[in-house]
N, C-alpha and C positions, 0 to 999 in steps of 0.2 A: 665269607663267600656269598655273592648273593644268589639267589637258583629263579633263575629267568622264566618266564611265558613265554613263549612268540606268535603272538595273534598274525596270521594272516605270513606261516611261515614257508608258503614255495612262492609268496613273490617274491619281486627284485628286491624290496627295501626289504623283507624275512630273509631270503640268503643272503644277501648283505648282515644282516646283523647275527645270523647263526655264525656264517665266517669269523668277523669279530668277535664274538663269542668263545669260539675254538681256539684263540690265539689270545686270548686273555687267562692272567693267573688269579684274577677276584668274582672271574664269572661263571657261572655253570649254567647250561642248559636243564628246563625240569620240566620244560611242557612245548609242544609242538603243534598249533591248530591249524585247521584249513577250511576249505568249505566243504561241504558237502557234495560228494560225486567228484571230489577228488581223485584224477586215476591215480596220484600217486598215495591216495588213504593206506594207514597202515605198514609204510615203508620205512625205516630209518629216515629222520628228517635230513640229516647231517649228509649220508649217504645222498639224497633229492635232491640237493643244495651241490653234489659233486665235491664233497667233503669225508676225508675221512669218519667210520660209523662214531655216532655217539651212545645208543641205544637208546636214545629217544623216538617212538614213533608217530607218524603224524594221523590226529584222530580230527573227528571234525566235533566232540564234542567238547564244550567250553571248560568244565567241571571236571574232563579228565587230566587238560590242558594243566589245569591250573593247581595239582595235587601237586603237594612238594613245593610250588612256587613261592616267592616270598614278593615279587614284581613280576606284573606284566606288562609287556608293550607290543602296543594293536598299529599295524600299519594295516589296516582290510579297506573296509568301502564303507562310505557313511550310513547306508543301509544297514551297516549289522555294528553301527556304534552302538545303540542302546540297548541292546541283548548282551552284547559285551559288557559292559557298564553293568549291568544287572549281576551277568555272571561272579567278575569278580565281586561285586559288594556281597554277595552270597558267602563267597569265598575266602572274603577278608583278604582280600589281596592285595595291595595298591597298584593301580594303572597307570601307567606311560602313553596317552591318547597320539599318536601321531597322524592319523587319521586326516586328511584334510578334506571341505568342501560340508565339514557337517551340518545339515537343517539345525531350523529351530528346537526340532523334538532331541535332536544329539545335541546339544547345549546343555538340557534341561535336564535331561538322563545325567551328563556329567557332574553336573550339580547336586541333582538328588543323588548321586552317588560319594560326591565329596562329604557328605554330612557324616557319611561311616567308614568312609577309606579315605586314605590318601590318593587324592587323583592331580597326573601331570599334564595339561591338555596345552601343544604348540602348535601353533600351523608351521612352524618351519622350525627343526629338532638344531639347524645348524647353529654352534656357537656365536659364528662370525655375524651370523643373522642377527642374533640376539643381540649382539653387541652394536649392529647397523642401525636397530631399533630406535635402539635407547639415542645414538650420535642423531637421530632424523628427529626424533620427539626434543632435543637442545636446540638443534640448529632453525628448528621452524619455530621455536620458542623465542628464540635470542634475536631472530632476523628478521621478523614481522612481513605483515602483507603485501610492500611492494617487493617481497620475492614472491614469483610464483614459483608453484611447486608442480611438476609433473613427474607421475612413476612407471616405470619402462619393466616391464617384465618378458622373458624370452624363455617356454618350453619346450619339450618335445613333442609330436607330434598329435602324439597319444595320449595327452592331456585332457582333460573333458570339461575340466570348469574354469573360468575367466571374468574377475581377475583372478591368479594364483592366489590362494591364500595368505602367503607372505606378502604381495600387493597388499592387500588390506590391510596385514597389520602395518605396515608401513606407512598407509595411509592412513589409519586409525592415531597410529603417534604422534604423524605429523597433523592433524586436526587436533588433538589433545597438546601439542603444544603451542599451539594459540588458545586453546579454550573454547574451541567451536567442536560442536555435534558433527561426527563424519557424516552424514546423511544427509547432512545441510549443506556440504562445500565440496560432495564429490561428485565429479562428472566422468560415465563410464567409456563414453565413446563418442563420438563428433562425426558428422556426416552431411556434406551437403553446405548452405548456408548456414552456417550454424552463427555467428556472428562476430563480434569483439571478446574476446575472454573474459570472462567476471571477475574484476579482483579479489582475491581471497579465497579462488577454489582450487581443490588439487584434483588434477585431472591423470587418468589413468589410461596406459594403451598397453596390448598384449599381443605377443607374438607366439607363431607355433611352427614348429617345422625343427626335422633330423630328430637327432638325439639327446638336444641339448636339457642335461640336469636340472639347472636354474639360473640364470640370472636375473638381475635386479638392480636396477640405477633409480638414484632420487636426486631430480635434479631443483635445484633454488635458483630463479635466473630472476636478476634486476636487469635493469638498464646497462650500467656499469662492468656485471659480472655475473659468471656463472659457478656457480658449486656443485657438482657432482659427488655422491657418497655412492659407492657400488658393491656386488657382490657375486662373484661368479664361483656356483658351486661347480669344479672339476669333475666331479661323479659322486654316487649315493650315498659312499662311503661316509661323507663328511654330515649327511644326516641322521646315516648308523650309529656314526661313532656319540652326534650330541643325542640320540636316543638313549643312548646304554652309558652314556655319562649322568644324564637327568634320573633312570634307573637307579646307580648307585646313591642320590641325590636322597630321591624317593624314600630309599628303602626305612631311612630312619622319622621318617616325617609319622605325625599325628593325622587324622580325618582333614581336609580342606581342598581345596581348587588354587594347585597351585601354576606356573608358569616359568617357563626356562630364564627372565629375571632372577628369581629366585637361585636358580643352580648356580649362576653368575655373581651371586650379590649385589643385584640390583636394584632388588628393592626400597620400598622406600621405607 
């Protein structure tokens, strides 16, 4: 049985993954966090969440969080990644980062934490994603520069940072599967005269509006033809579920920085 964390557990991707949680037979809930000034501090999490109680309650301290736990997974706000990150290395815990849009200093934190934990850090927890990765890092690999590549991403409203993080890595694989530096060949946005297209960049655009969970198209267009590889998450669920799958992953791992490849067997 593994006995879970839930960083950042009255939002939507925490009740999301408490529910899950509740209806699995290998999971148990052992810790409940939230932020501070929480009206609902101190409540039954499971109860918060509109779930039958579990007698878990929710505190906003990390350390209380994580007594009992043997994993945790942090869906909060990039601001409170390296406090998190600290907590659990304290605690010997291993982390599930799902966290997106982290600075430089949340990187670093992850890192200096993988040295004594096991740390899982994804921008996109979805299987299917993982799996879109790896097909985008072959296909720009095998298909060379007279495709060009462009990435199409579509959020919800309430979104704050652009491109999504799954963008990037997207774009990061498909740079790595030519062999070129993303930083060299990504272009964010186009406005105005912008001119002829530079062969060999992947160019990125981002859409906001309703409710939509995520999608993601990568598109490869020669002359000749187009190749679209796509990915539409239906709702949160399917980033709950590759969180508390990467969780069970986790649980046996040694100290390192690892990536939802890995849960996959993808590595190299």
């Amino acid at each position: 049985m593994v006995q879970l964390a839930v960083f950042g557990a009255t939002g939507r991707m925490g009740q999301s993954l408490l529910r899950l949680i509740t209806q699995a037979n290998d999971l148990q809930l052992a810790g409940a966090l939230t932020e501070a000034g929480d009206s609902a501090l101190g409540q039954d999490a499971c109860e918060a969440a509109g779930l039958p109680a579990c007698g878990i309650l929710l505190t906003d301290d990390p350390g209380q969080a994580l007594s009992g736990a043997n994993v945790a997974i942090d869906f909060t706000l990039p601001a409170a990644a390296s406090a998190n990150a600290a907590a659990c290395t304290v605690a010997r815990v291993p982390l599930v980062m799902g966290t997106t849009g982290l600075d430089g200093a949340g990187e670093v934190a992850l890192q200096s934490a993988s040295t004594q934990i096991a740390v899982l850090y994804g921008r996109n927890m979805s299987l299917g994603v993982t799996l879109l990765t790896e097909l985008v890092r072959l296909a720009s690999g095998a298909l060379g520069e007279e495709y060009d590549i462009e990435i199409l991403e579509a959020h919800h409203r309430h979104k704050v940072d652009a491109p999504s993080g799954t963008a990037l890595q997207l774009g990061e694989a498909a740079a790595a599967g030519r062999q070129r530096p993303m930083d060299e060949v990504a272009v964010y946005a186009r406005h105005g005269q912008t001119g002829p297209r530079e062969r060999g960049t992947i160019g990125f655009a981002s859409l906001r509006g309703g409710s939509l969970a995520g999608d993601h198209s990568v598109l490869l267009a020669a002359d000749e033809e187009v190749i679209q590889l796509s990915h539409h998450a239906v709702n949160r669920d399917v980033f709950a579920r590759g969180a508390l799958q990467a969780a069970r992953w986790l649980a046996g791992q040694g100290p390192g920085l690892y990536g939802m490849r890995e849960v996959l067997g993808l590595s190299d």
